[in-house]
C-alpha positions as CSV (number, residue, x, y, z in Angstrom):
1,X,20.3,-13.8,27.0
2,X,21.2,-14.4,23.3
3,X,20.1,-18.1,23.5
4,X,16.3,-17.2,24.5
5,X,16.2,-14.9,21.7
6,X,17.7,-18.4,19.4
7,X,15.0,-20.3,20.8
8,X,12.2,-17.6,20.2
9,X,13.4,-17.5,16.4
10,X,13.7,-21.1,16.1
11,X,10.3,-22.2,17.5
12,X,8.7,-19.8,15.4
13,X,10.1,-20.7,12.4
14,X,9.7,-24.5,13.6
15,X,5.8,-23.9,14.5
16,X,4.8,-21.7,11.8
17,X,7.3,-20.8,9.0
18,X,4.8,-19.1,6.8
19,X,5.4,-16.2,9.3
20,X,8.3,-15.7,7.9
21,X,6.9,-15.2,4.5
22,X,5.9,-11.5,5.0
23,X,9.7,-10.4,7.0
24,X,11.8,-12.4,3.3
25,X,9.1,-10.1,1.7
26,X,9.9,-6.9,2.9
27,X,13.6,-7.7,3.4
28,X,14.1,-9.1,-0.5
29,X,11.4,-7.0,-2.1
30,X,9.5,-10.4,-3.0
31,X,5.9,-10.9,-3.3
32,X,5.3,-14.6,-2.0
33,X,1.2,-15.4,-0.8
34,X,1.4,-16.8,2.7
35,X,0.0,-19.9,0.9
36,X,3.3,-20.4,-1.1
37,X,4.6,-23.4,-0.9
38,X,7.6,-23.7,1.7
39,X,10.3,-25.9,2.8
40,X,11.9,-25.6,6.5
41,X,15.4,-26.9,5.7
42,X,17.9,-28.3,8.4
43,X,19.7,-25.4,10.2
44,X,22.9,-28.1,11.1
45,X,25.8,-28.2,9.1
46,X,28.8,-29.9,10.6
47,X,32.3,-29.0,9.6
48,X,36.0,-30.8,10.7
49,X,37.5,-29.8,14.0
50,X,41.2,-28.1,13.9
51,X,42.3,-31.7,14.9
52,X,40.7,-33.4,11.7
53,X,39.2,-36.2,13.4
54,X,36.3,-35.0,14.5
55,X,32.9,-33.0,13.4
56,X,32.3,-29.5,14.6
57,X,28.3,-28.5,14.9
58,X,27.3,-25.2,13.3
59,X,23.8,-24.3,13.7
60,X,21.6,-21.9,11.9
61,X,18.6,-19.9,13.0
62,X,16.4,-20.8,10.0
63,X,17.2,-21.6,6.0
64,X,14.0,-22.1,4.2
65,X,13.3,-22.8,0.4
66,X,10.8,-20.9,-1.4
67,X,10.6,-21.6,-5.1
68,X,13.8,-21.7,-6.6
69,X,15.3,-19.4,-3.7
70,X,16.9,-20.5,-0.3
71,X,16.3,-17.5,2.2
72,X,19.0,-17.6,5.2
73,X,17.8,-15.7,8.3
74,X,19.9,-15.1,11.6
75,X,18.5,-13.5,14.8
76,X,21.3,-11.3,17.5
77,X,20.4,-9.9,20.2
78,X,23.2,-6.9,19.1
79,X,25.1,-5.7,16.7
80,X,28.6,-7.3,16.5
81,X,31.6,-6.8,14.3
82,X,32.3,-10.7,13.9
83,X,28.5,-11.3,12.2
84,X,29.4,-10.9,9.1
85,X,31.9,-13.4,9.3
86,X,29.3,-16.0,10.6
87,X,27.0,-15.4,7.9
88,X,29.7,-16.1,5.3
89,X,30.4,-19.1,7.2
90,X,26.6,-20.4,7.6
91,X,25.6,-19.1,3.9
92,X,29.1,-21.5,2.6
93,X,27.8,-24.2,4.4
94,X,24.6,-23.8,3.4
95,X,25.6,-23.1,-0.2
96,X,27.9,-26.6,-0.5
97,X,24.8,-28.7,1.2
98,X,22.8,-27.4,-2.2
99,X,25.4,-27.4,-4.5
100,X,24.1,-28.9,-8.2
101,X,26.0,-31.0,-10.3
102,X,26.9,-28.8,-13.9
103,X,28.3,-30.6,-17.0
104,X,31.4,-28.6,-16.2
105,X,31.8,-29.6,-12.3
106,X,29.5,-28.3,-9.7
107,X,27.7,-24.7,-9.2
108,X,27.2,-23.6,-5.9
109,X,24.4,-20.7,-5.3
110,X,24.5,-18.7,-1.7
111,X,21.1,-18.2,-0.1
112,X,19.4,-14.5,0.2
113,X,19.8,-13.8,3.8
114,X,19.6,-11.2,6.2
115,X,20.5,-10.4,9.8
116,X,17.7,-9.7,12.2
117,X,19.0,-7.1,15.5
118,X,17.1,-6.9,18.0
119,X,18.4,-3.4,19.5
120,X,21.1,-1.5,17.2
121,X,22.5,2.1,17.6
122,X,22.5,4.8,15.4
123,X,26.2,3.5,14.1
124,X,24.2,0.2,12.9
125,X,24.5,-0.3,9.0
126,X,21.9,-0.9,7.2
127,X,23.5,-3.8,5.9
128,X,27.0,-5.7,6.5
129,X,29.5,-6.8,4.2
130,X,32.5,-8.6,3.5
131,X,35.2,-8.2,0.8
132,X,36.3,-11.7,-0.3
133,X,39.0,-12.2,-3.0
134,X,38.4,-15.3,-4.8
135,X,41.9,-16.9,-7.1
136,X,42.7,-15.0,-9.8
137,X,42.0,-11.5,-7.9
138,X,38.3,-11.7,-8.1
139,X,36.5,-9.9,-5.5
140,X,32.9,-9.9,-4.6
141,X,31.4,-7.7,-2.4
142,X,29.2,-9.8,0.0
143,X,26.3,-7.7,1.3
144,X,24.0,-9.2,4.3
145,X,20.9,-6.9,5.0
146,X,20.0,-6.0,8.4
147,X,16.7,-5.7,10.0
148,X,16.1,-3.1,13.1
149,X,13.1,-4.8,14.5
150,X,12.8,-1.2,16.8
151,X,12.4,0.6,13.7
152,X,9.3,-1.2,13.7
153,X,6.0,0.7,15.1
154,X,2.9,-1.6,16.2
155,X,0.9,-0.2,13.0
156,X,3.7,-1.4,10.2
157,X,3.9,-4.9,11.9
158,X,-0.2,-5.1,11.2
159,X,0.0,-3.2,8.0
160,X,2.9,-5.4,6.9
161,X,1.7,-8.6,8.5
162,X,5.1,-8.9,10.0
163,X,3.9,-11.2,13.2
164,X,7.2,-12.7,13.4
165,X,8.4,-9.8,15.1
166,X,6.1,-9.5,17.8
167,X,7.9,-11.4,20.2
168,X,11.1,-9.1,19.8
169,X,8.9,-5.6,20.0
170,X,9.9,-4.5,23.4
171,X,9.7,-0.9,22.8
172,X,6.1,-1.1,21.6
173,X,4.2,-1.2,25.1
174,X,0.8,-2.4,23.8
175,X,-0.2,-4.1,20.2
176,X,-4.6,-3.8,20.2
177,X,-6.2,-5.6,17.4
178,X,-9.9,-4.1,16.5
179,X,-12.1,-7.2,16.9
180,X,-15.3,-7.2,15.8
181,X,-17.7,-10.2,16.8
């Protein structure tokens, strides 16, 4: 079931990325115009096999560069304990792909990016995290925002312009928009 909700979130951002504009809004307290420039940036990243001699495929559900920010966004059907380890994972491999030549070696720079459920519980975080402990004993607290598309009503989606989620609103039985001709 996971897989049609993938392919939902991947043709949209494919067809029409601006819609995701108004949902990195929102999320990252930006204030991007639907006309911003965009860039819809390859959601493979391939990585060696335990073997070494071949490539592993991970794919992402959308990475997209707005200004001088990449914005990472992952769509799941539920919550699961292992997601924040993925993220990590995708947000590394997206990180390295980017990664900029310094005068003192390389700087890499992690994306924003956010987790959208689909259902969640009350025991749902509002955002996930990861401790990691780099050489040297320094930590860094990675924090991965969620969104609970049901915490959604029909009238934020309009209000917000958050179209994107449409297609995940199962709990809203009926969406009208006032037309006038």
């Amino acid at each position: 079931m996971g897989k049609i909700y993938d392919d939902i979130f991947r043709t949209l951002c494919e067809k029409n990325p601006h819609l995701l504009i108004p949902l990195i809004n929102e999320v990252f307290h930006q204030n991007y115009k639907m006309t911003d420039q965009i860039e819809l940036m390859s959601g493979e990243h391939h990585v060696m096999k335990d073997n070494q001699e071949s490539l592993d495929q991970r794919i992402t559900d959308s990475a997209i560069h707005i200004g001088d920010k990449i914005y990472h966004l992952e769509c799941q059907s539920n919550p699961d304990g292992s997601m924040i380890l993925r993220m990590v994972e995708y947000d590394f491999h997206i990180a390295l792909e980017n990664a900029m030549p310094t005068k003192f070696g390389y700087e890499m720079k992690f994306p924003e990016s956010a987790v959208l459920y689909l259902r969640h519980t009350k025991n749902t975080p509002d955002e996930i995290q990861m401790k990691i402990t780099f050489p040297q004993n320094i930590s860094v607290t990675y924090r991965v925002p969620v969104i609970k598309v049901q915490q959604y009503s029909g009238e934020d989606i309009l209000e917000k312009d958050l179209y994107f989620l449409i297609p995940y609103c199962t709990h809203i039985e009926l969406l009208t928009f006032n037309m006038v001709y």
